[in-house]
ZAZAVO-857421 format. One record per residue (C-alpha): x, y, z. Coordinates in pm, 1 decimal, m for minus. Each point is the difference from the previous one (the first is absolute). Layout:
residues N
xx=X | yy=Y | zz=Z
...
***
This chain:
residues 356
xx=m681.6 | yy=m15286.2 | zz=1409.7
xx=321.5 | yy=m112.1 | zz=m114.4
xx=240.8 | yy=295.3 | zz=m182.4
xx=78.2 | yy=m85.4 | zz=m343.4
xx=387.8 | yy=146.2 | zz=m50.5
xx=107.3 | yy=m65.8 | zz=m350.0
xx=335.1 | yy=m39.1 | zz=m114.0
xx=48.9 | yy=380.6 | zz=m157.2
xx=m162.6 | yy=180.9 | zz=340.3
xx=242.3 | yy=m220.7 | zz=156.7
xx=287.9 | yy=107.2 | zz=m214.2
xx=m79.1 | yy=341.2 | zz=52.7
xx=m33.1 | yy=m17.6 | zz=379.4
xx=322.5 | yy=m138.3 | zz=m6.9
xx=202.2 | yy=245.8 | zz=m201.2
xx=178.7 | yy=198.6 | zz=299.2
xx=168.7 | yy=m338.0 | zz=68.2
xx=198.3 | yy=m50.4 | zz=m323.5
xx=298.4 | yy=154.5 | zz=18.2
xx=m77.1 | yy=218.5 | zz=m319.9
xx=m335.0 | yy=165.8 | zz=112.9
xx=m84.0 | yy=127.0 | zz=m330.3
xx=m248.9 | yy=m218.4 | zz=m137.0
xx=156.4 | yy=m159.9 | zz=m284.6
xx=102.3 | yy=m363.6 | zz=177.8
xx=m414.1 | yy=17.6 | zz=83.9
xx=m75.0 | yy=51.0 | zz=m329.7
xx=280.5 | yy=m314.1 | zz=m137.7
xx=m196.1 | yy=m212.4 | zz=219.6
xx=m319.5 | yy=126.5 | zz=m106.4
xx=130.4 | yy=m111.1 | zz=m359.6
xx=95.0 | yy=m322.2 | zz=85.2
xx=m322.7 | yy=m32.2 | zz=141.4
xx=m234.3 | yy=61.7 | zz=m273.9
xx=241.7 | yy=m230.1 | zz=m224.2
xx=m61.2 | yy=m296.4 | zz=264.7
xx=m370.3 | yy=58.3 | zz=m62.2
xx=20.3 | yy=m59.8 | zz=m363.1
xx=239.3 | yy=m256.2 | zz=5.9
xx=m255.0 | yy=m213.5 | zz=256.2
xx=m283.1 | yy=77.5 | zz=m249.7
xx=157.5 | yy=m208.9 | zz=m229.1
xx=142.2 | yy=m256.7 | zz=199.0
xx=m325.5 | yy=m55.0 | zz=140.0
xx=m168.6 | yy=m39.9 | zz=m364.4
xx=316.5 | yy=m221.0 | zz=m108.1
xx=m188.2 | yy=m320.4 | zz=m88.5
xx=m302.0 | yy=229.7 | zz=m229.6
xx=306.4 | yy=166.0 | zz=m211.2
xx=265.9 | yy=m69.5 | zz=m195.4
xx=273.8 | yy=106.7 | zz=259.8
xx=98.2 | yy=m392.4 | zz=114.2
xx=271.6 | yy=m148.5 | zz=m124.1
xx=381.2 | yy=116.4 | zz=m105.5
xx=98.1 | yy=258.2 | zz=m161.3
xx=182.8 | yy=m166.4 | zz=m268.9
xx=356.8 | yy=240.2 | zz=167.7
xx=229.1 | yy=m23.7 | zz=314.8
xx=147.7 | yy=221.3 | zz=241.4
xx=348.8 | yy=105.8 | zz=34.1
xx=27.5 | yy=m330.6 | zz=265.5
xx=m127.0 | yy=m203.0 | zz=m291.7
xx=m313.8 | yy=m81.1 | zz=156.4
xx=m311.6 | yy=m8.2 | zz=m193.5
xx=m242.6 | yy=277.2 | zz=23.0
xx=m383.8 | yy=m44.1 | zz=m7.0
xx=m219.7 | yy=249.9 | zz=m171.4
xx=m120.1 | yy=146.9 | zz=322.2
xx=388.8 | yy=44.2 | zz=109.4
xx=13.2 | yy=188.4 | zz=m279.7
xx=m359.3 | yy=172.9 | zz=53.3
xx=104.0 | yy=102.7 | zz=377.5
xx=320.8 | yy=123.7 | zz=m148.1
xx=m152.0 | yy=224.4 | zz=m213.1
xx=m273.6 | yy=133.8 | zz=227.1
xx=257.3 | yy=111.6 | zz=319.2
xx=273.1 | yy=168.8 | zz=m258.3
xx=m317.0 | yy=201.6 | zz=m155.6
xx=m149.9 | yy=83.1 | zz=358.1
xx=334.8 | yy=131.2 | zz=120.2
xx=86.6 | yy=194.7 | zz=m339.3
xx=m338.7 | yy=139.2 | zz=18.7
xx=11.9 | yy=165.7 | zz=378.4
xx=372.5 | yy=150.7 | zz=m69.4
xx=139.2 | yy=m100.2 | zz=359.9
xx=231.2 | yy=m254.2 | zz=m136.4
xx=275.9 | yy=40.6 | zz=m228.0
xx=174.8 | yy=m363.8 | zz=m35.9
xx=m194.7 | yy=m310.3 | zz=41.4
xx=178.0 | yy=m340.6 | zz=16.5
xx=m254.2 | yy=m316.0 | zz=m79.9
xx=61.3 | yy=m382.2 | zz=0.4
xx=m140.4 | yy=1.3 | zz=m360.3
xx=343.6 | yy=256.2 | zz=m137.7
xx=294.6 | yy=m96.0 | zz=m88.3
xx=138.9 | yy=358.7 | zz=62.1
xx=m191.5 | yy=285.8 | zz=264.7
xx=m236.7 | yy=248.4 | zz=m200.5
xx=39.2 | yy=346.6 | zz=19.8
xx=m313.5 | yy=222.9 | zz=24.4
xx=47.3 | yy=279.0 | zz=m267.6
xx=m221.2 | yy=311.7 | zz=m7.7
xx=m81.5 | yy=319.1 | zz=159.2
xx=m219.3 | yy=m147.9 | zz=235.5
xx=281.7 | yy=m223.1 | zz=140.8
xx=270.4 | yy=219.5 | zz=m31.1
xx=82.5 | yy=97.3 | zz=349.8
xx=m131.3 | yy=m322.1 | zz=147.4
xx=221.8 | yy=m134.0 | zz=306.6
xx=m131.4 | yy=m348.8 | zz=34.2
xx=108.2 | yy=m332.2 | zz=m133.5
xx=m205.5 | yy=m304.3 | zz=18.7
xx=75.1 | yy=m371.2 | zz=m57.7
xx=m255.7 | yy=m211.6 | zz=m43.2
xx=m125.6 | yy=m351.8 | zz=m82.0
xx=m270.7 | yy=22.0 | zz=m181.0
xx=m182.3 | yy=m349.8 | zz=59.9
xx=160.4 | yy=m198.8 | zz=278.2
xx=m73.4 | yy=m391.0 | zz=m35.0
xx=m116.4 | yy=19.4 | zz=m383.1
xx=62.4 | yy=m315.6 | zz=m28.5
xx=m326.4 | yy=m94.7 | zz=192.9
xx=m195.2 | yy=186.4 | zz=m180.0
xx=m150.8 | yy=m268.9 | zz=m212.9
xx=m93.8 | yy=m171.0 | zz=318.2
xx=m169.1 | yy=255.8 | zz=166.3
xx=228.5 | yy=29.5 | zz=249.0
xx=46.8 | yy=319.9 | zz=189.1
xx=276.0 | yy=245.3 | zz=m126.1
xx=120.3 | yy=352.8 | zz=68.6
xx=208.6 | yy=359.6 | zz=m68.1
xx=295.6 | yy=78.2 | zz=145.2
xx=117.2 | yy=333.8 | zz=11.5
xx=277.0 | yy=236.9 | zz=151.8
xx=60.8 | yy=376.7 | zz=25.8
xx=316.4 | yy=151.1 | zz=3.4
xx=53.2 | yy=419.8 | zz=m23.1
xx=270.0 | yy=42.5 | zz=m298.9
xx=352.5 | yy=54.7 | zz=127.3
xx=156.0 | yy=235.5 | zz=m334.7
xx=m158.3 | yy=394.9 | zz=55.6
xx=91.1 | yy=54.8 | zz=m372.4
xx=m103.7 | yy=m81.1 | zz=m349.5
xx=m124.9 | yy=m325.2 | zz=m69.0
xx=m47.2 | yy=m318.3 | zz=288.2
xx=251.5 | yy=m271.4 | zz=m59.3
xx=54.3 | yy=m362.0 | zz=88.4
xx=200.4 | yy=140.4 | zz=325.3
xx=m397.2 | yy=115.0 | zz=104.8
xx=m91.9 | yy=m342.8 | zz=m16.9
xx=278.6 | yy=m199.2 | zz=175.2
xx=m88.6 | yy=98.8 | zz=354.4
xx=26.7 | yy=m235.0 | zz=284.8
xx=m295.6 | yy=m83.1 | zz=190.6
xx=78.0 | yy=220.5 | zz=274.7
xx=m110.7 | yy=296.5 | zz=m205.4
xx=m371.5 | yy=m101.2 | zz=m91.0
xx=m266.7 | yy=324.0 | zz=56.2
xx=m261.4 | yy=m295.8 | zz=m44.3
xx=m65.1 | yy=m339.3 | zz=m121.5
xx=m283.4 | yy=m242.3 | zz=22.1
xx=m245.1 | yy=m254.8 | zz=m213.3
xx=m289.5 | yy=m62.3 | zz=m139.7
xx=m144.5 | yy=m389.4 | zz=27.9
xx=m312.9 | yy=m77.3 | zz=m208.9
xx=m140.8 | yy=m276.4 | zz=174.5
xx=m353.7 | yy=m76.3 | zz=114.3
xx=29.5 | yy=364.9 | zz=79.1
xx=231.2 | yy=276.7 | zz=m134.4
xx=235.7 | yy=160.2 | zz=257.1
xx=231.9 | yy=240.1 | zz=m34.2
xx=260.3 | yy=7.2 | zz=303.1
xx=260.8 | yy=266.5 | zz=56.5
xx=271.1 | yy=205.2 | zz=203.6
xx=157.3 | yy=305.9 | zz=m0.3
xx=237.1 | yy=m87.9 | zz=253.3
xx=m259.8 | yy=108.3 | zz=283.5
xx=m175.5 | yy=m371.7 | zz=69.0
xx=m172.4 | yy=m202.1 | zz=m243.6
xx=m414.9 | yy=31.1 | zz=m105.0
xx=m164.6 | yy=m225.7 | zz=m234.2
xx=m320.6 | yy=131.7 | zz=m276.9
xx=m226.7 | yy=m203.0 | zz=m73.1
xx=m191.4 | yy=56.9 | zz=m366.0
xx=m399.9 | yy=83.9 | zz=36.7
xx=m122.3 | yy=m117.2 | zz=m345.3
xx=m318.7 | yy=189.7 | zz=58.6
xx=137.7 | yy=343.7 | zz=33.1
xx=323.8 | yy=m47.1 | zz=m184.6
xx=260.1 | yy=71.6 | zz=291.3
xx=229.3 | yy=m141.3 | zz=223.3
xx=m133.7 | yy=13.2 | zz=351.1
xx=258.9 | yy=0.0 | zz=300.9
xx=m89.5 | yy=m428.5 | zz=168.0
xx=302.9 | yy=m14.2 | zz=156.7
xx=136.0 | yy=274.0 | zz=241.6
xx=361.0 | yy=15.5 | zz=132.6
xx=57.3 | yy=m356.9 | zz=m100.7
xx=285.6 | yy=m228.9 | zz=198.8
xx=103.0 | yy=m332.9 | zz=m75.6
xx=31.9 | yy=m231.4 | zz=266.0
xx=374.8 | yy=m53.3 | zz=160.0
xx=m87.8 | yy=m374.2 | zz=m63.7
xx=m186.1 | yy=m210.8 | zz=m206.9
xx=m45.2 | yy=m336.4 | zz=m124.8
xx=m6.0 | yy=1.5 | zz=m350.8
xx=275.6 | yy=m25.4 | zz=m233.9
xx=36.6 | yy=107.9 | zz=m356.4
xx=247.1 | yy=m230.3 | zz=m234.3
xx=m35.6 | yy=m151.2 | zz=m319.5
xx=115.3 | yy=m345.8 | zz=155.1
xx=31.2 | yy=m171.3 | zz=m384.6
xx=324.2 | yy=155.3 | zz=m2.5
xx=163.4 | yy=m144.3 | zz=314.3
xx=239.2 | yy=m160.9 | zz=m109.2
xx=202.9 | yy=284.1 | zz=m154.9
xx=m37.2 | yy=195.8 | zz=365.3
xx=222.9 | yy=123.4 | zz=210.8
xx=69.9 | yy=m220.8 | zz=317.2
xx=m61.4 | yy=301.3 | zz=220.2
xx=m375.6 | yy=m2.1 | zz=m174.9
xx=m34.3 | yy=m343.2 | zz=67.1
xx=56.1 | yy=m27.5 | zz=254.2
xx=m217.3 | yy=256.6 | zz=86.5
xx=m294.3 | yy=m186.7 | zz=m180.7
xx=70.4 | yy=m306.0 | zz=239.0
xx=m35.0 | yy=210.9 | zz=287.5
xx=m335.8 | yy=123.3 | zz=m119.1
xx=m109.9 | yy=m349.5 | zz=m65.7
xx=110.8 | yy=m158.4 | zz=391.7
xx=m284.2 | yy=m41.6 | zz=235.4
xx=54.5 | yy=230.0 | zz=270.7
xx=m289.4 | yy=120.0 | zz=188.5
xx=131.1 | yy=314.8 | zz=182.4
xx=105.4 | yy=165.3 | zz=m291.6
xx=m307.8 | yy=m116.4 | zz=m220.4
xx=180.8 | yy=m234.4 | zz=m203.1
xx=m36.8 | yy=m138.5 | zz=m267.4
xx=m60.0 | yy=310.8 | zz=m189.7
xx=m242.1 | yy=6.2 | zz=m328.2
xx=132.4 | yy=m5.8 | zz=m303.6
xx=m166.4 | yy=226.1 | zz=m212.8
xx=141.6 | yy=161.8 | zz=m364.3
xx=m252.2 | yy=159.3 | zz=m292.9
xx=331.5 | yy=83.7 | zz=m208.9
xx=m151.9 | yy=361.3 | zz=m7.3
xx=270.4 | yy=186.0 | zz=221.7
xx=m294.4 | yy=257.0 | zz=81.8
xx=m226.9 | yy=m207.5 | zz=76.4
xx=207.8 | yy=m248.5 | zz=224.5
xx=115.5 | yy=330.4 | zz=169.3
xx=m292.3 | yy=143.0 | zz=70.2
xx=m158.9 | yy=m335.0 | zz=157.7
xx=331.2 | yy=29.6 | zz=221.5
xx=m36.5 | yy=366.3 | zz=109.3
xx=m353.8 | yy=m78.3 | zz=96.5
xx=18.6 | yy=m368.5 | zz=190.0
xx=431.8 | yy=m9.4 | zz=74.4
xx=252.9 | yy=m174.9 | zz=m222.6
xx=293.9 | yy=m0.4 | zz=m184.7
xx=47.2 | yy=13.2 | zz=m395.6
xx=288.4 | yy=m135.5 | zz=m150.4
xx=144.0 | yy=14.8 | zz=m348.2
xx=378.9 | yy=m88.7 | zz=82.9
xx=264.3 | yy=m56.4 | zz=m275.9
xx=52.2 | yy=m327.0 | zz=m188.1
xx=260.4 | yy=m183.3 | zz=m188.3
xx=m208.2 | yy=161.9 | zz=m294.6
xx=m57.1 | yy=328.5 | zz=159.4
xx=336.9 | yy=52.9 | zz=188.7
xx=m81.2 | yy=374.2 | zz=27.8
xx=m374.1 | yy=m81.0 | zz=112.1
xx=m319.9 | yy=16.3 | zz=m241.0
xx=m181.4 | yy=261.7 | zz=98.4
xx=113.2 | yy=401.6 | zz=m97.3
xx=150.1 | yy=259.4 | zz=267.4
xx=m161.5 | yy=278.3 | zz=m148.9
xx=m324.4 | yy=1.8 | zz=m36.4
xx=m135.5 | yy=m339.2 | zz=183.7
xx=253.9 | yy=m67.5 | zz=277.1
xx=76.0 | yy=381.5 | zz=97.7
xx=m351.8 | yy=113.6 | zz=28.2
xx=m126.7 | yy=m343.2 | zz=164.4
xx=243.0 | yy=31.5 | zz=271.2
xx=m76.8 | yy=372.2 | zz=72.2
xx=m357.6 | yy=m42.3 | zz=65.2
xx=70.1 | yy=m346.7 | zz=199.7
xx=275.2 | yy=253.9 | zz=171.6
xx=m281.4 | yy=247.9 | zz=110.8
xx=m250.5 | yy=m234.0 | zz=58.3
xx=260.8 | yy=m157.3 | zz=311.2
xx=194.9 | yy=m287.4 | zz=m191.6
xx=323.8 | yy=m78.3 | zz=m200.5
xx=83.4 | yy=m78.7 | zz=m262.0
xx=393.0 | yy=m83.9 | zz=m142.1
xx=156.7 | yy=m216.9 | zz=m266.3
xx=73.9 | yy=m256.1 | zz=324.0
xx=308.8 | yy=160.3 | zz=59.2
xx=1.7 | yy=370.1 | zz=m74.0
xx=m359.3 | yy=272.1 | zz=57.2
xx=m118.3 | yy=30.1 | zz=m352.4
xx=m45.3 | yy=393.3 | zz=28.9
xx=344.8 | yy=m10.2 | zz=48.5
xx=116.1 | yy=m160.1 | zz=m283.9
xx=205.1 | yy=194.2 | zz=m297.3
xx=m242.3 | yy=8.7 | zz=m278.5
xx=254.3 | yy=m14.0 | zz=m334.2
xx=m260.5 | yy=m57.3 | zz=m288.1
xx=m341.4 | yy=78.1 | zz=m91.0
xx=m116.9 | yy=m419.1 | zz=5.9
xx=244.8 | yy=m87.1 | zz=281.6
xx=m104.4 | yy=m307.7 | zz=171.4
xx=m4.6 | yy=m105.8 | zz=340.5
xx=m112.1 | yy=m267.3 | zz=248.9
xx=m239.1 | yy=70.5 | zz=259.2
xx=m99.3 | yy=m103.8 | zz=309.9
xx=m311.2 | yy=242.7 | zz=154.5
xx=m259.2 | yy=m2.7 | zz=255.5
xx=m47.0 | yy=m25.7 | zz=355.6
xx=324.0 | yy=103.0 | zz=194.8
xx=74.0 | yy=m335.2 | zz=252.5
xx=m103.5 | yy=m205.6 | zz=m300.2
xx=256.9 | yy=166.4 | zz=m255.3
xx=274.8 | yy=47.9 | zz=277.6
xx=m39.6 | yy=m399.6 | zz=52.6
xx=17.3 | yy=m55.2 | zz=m406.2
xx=336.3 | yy=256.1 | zz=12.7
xx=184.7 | yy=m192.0 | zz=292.2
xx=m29.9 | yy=m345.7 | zz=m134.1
xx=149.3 | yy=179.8 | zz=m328.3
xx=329.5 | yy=90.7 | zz=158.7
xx=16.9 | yy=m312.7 | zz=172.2
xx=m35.8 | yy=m227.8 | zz=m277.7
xx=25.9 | yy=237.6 | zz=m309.1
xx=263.9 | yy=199.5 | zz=77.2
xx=127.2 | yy=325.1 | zz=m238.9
xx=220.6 | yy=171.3 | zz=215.5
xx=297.7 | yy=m72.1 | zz=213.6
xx=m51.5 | yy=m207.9 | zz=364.6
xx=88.0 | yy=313.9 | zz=183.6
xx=m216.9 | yy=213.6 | zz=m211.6
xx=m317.9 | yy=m271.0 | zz=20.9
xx=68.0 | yy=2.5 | zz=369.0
xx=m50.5 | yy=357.6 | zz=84.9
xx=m318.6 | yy=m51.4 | zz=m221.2
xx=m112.6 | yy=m254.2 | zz=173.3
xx=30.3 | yy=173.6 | zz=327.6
xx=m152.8 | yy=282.8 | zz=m101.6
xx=m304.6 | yy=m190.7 | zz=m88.2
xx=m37.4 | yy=m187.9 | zz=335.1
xx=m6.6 | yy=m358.4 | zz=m128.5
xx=83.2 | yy=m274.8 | zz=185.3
xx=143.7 | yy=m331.0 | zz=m178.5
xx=m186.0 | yy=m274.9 | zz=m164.6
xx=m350.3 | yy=8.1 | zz=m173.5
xx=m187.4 | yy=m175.4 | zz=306.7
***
């Protein structure tokens, strides 16, 4: 008979391996748990309620918000201020971080960022969307957190993960010690570990792009598209194009089959789309643990400087050959940095010329 481990045994099995054994990063994730749960009640009874539809507001990045945005929003901030672990949580949905007042938050050391409802704009459609969400222990020892607790780079993630509520719910994660996925048991109300030790494959042939926009890429990206699209029967070519426009669910069809996700920046979007904190950062640490890369196409995205709360980025994530391929044919035809510079880059990365 098989062993039923759900996701809070789990949790607790696995305390001696954060690198705060005390319990309260078990209990954070715990939180964010039972606020997942809720939230894919109601995305799942969408179409029966009045939750479709805007908002009638927008985000600080002046995009409009839909009522369940705004729903999801609410339900993670009240989840975290309830269990007292957290002390600063930064959402898509604020224009400024909020601060958890209260005795019961008081000497909390974490920080979380968070998007709330990845992909909201397919929810009218039925399409599959997800959570994203990122843990950080607080820097400042005294008084209250501040925006200096927020603006960590990517290096310094405790955990990170998603949540996807598809044709199942799934709730994936790391703590910097490999990568397991959850999947949600409607008929006992808990996330079940599916997906042990997961690894996406060094290759793949599936790639992630919203094409429409190709004529305000970069050369280096398409260049990269027309290699994907040559016939070459060694390497599996041509690849499959396939994009939701939900990063988490794009991603997670990657981590499971092989492929590559890109969001890269535009003559609209010269600093990319997509936002460093709390999509890009925590995307690329569990792709990280689960064996593949992720950068912007030139630099590692847990590397980058994070300068602002809603900093954006480009992205290019998923399996490693397939993202090392996308970064050489950047430097070669998009280059940001001086000849000698994108040489020793190039060498480091082992590419040979062309895009044969």
């Amino acid at each position: 008979m098989q062993v039923v481990i759900t996701l809070g045994q789990f949790i607790i099995e696995k305390q001696n391996d954060f690198p705060y054994a005390k319990g309260e990063l078990s209990r954070l994730l715990r939180d964010i748990g039972i606020a997942a749960k809720i939230v894919n009640r109601e995305v799942n009874k969408a179409g029966l309620m009045d939750i479709l539809g805007d908002a009638g507001t927008m985000n600080i990045q002046g995009e409009s918000q839909k009522k369940l945005d705004v729903y999801a929003n609410d339900q993670f901030i009240s989840a975290l201020k309830s269990g007292g672990e957290c002390c600063i949580v930064a959402s898509e949905e604020n224009d400024e971080f909020v601060y958890i007042d209260g005795e019961v938050s008081k000497n909390a050391k974490y920080i979380v960022a968070i998007d709330p409802l990845d992909g909201s704009s397919n929810i009218d459609v039925n399409v599959a969307v997800g959570t994203i969400f990122s843990i950080y222990r607080r820097k400042t020892t005294d008084g209250k957190a501040t925006l200096e607790d927020v603006l960590q780079n990517g290096t310094k993630q405790v955990a990170a993960g998603y949540v996807i509520y598809g044709s199942s719910t799934m709730m994936v994660y790391t703590t910097g010690k490999g990568v397991n996925g959850f999947t949600l048991d409607p008929s006992i109300g808990e996330f079940c570990l599916s997906h042990p030790a997961m690894k996406i494959p060094k290759d793949g042939t599936i790639y992630s792009i919203n094409e429409g926009n190709y004529v305000h890429f970069p050369d280096g990206v398409k260049k990269y598209l027309k290699y994907c699209q040559v016939e070459d029967l060694e390497s599996k070519r041509p690849y499959t194009s396939r994009y939701i426009g939900s990063m988490v669910a794009d991603i997670h069809r990657n981590l499971i089959k092989g492929g590559i996700f890109i969001y890269p920046k535009t003559a609209s979007a010269p600093q990319g789309k997509l936002r460093l904190v709390y999509e890009c950062n925590p995307m690329a640490f569990l792709i990280e643990q689960a064996g593949g890369r992720a950068t912007d196409g030139y630099e590692r995205i847990l590397e980058k400087e994070v300068v602002s709360l809603h900093q954006r980025s480009a992205i290019f994530i998923g399996s490693e050959n397939m993202v090392y391929k996308a970064e050489s044919l950047m430097h070669q035809f998009s280059p940001q940095v001086e000849d000698d510079v994108a040489e020793t880059k190039l060498a480091k990365l082992g590419v040979i010329g062309g895009i044969d």
